[in-house]
C-alpha atoms as one frame of an Amber mdcrd trajectory, in Angstrom:
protein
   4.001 -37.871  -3.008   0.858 -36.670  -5.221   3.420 -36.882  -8.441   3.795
 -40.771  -7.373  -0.213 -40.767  -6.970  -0.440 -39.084 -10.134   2.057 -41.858
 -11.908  -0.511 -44.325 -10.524  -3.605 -43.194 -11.741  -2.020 -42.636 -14.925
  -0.778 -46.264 -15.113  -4.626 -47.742 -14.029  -5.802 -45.896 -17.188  -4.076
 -48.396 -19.396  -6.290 -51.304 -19.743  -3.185 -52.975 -21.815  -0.538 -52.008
 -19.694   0.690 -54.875 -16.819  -0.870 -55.613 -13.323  -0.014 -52.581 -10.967
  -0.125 -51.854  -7.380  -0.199 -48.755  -5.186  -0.450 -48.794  -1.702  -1.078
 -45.393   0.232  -1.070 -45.184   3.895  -0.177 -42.669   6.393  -2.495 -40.001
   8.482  -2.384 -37.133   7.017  -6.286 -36.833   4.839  -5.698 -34.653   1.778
  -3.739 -37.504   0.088  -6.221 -40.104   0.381  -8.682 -37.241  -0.686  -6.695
 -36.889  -3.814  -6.575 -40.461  -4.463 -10.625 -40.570  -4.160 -10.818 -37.789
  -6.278  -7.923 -39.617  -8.733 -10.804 -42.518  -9.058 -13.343 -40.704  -9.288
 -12.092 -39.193 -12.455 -10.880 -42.371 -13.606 -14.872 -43.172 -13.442 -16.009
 -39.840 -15.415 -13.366 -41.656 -17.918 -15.783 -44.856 -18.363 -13.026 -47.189
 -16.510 -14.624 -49.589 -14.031 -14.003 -49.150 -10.759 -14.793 -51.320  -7.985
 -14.303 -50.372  -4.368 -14.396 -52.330  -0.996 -14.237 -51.299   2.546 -12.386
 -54.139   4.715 -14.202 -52.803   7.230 -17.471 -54.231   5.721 -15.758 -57.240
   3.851 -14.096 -59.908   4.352 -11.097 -60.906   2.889 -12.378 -64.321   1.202
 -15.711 -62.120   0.045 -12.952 -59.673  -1.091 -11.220 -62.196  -2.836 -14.316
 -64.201  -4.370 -15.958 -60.698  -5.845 -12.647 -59.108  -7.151 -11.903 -62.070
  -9.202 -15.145 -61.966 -11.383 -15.317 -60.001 -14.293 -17.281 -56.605 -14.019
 -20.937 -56.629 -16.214 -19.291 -54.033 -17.244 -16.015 -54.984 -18.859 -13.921
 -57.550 -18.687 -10.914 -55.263 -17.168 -11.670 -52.980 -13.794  -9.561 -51.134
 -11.001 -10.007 -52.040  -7.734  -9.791 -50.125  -4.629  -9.447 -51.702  -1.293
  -9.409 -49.164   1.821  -9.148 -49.685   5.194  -6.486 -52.350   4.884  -6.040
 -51.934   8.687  -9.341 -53.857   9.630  -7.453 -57.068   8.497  -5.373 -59.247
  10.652  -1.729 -59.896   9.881  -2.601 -62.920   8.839  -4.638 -61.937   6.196
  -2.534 -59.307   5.173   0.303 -61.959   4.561  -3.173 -64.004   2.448  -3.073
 -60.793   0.501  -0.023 -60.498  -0.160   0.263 -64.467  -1.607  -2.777 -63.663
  -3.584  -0.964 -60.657  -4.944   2.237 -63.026  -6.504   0.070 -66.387  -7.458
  -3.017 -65.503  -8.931  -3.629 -61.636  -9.745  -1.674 -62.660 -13.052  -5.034
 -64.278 -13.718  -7.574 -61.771 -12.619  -9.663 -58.980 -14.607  -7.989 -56.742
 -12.025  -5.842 -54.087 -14.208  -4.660 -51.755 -11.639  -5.030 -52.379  -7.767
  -5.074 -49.803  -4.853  -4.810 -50.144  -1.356  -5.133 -47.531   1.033  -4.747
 -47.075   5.316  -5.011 -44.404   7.427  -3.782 -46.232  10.240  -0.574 -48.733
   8.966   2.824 -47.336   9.426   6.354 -48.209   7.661   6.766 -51.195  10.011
   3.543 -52.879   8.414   4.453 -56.272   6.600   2.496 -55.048   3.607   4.446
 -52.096   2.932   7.861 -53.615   3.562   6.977 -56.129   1.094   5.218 -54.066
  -1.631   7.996 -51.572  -1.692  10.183 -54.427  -3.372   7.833 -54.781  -6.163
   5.239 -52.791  -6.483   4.330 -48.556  -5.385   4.260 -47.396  -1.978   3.400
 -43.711  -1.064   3.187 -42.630   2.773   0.578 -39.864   3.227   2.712 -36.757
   4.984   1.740 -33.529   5.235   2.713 -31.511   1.785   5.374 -28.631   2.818
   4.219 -25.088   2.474   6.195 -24.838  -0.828   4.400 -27.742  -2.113   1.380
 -25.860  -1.576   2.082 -22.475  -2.978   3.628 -24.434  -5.998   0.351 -26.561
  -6.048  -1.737 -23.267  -5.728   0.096 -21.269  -8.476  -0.470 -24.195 -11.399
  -3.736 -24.305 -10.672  -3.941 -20.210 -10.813  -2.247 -20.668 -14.558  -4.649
 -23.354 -15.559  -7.382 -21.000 -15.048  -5.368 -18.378 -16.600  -5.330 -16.345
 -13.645  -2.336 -14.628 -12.635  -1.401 -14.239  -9.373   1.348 -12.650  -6.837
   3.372 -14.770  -5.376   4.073 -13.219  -1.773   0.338 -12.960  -1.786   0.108
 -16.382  -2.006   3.503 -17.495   0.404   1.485 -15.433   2.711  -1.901 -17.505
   2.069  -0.217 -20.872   2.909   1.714 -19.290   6.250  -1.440 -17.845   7.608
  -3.467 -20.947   7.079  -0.493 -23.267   8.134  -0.472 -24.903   4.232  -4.167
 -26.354   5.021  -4.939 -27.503   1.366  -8.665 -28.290   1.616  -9.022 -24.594
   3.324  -6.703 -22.990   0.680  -8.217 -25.392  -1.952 -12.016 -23.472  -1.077
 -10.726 -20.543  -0.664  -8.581 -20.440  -3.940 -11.442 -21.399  -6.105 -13.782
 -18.493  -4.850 -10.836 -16.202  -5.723 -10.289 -17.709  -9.096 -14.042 -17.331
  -9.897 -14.349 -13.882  -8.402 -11.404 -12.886 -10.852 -12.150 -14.625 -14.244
  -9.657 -15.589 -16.944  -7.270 -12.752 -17.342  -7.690 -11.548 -13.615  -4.760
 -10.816 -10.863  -5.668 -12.353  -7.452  -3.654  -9.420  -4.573  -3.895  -8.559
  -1.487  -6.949  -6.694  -1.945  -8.439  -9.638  -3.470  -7.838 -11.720  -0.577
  -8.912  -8.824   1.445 -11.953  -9.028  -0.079 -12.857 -12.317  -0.340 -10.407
 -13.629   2.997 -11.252 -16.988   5.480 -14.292 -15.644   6.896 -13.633 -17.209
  10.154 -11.043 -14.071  10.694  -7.824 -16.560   9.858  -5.639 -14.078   8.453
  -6.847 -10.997  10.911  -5.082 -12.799  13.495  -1.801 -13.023  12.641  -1.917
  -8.786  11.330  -3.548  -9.065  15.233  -0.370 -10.425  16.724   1.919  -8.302
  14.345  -0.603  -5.119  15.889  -0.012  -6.103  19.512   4.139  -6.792  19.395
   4.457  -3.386  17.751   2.451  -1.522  19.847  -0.466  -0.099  17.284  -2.880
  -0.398  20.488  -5.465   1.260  17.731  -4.774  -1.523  15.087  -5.050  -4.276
  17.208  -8.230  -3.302  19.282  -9.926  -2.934  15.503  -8.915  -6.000  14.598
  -9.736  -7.725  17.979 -13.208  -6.805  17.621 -13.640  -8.290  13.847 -12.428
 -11.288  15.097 -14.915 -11.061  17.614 -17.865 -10.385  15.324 -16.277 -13.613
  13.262 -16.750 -15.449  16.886 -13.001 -16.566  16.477 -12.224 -18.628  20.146
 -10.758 -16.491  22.550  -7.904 -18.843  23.000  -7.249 -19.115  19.850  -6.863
 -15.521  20.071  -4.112 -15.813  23.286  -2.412 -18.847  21.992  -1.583 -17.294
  18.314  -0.381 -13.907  20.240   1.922 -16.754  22.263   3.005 -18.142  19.053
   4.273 -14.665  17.841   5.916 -14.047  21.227   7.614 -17.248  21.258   8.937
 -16.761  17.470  10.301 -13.390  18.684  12.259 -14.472  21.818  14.078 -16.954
  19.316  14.454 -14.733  16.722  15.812 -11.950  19.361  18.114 -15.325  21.030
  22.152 -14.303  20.552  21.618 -17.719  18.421  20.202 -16.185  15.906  20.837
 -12.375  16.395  22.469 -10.994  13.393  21.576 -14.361  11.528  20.327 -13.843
   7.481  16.507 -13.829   6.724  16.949 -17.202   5.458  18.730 -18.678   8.057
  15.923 -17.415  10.702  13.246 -18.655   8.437  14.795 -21.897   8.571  14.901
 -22.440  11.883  11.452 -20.919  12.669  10.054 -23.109   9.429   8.692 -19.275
   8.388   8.888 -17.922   5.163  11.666 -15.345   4.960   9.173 -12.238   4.943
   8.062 -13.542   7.882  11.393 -13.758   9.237  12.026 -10.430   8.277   8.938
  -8.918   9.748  10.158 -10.842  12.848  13.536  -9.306  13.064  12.306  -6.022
  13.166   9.606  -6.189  15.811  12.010  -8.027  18.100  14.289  -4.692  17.605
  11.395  -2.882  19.620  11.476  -5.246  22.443  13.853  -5.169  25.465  14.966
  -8.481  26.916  13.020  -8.425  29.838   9.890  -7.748  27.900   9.655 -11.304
  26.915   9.207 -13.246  30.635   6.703 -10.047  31.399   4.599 -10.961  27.889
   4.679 -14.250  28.606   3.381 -13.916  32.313   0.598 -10.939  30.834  -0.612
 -14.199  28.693  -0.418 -16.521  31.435  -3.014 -14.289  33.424  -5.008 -14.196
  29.973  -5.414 -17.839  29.612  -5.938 -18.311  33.247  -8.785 -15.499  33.745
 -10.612 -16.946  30.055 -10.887 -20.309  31.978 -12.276 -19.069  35.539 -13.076
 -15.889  35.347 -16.228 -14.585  35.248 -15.354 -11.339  33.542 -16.645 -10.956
  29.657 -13.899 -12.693  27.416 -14.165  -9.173  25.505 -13.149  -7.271  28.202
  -9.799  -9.903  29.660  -8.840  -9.523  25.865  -8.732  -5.864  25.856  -6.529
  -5.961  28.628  -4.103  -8.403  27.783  -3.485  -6.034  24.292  -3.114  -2.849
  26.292  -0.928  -4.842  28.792   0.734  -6.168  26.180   1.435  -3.064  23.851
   2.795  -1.138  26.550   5.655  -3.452  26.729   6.789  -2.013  23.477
């Protein structure tokens, strides 16, 4: 997906290259943050760039400004978001406009970009046949790391890879977190430096992201110590108290599967599969589920019940119905 974006912002550089089109559309942000980025280097570059919001123009204003040549230069990209805020009807106007007179136009390279049309749309089923169409999913967690690890070696940073598999889990591949968070570890480090665990450590999410999942690894394995220590850090980083029961539900949930006779005695890989985990993850998970009796699973599950329940009417300190649920919860072990 950002390769294809990447192939189109390298073709709108070429003021003597033929008419292209890209259309990008789909929910997820950080592509459509990528492309405005994309354009905004294009910009740096000295290409003219024009951009309009359909939401704020009409398509015959559209149509009337895009075909006059910039004061700038006589060849310019053009952006056009929002493509939803049209009717159909001017969609299929578009599209005509796109075949008969673009040929004609200053317009060298032409995007257009929706949050909000899906594969069904007319435009995309008709692009597709001619032009470059990229639906804005989610990238996958090895996407990420890979993504991550260039970006490491451009800086020349080096950096450990199950260090960074374990970034992208515990932050659930969130690139504008990991994006922030990268670049305060590359700076921290300089050219020549290692980013590690200590590093991230160091210099972690301060809003306690990757305390709670050693949290939920603390309470499944018992270390009643461990996980009180951490409970209050993530207190001091005001982390949500739910957020605090539903991620100890996640890690319960993972282990009843990973404990299910479907999977028991299944490889790493085949259990991180399943799960969508990274296999250190699964392996971590195959190990605490060895320290858990069936039964322990319904009685977790009921001890987090309560949890959630006395958070939301209780008027006990959320400090205190925590507490319990780990020493409830630890003694299952």
């Amino acid at each position: 997906m950002l390769k294809s974006l990447e192939k189109a912002l390298h073709g709108a550089t070429d003021n003597n290259g033929p008419f292209g089109c890209c259309l990008l559309y789909g929910e997820e942000r950080y592509p459509h943050q990528f492309l405005s980025r994309g354009l905004a280097w294009l910009v740096e570059q000295g290409h003219t760039l024009e951009v309009y919001d359909c939401s704020q123009v009409s398509f015959q204003d559209f149509l009337v400004t895009a075909a006059t040549p910039s004061l700038f230069s006589q060849r310019k990209i053009v952006h056009l978001l929002n493509l939803d805020s049209y009717q159909k009807s001017e969609h299929e106007k578009l599209l005509t406009w796109l075949e008969s007179q673009v040929e004609s136009s200053p317009i060298t390279y032409l995007f257009l970009s929706s949050f909000k049309l899906n594969g069904r749309s007319i435009l995309v089923s008709r692009l597709k046949k001619k032009y470059l169409t990229v639906k804005s999913e989610k990238l996958r967690p090895p996407e990420v790391s890979q993504r991550l690890f260039k970006r490491a070696q451009a800086a020349k940073v080096m950096v450990d890879k199950r260090v960074l598999e374990a970034l992208v889990h515990l932050h659930e591949a969130n690139i504008p977190l990991l994006d922030r968070e990268f670049e305060k570890m590359i700076l921290y480090v300089g050219p020549g430096g290692r980013i590690d665990q200590a590093v991230v450590d160091l210099l972690g999410v301060d809003g306690g992201g990757g305390n709670i999942f050693a949290f939920g690894d603390a309470v499944c394995e018992g270390r009643v110590v461990v996980a009180l220590t951490i409970l209050d850090a993530l207190q001091r980083a005001r982390t949500e108290a739910l957020v605090v029961v539903a991620m100890v539900a996640r890690q319960y949930r993972l282990l009843s599967r990973a404990a299910s006779p479907e999977y028991r005695g299944a490889p790493a890989s085949t259990l991180a599969s399943a799960l969508k985990v990274p296999p250190f993850v699964a392996k971590k998970l195959v190990n605490q589920a060895k320290r858990l009796r069936p039964q322990a699973y319904a009685a977790a599950f009921a001890v987090l019940r309560d949890a959630d329940l006395a958070i939301k009417t209780s008027r006990l300190p959320k400090a205190i119905i925590l507490e319990r649920m780990v020493l409830k919860l630890s003694g299952l072990c």
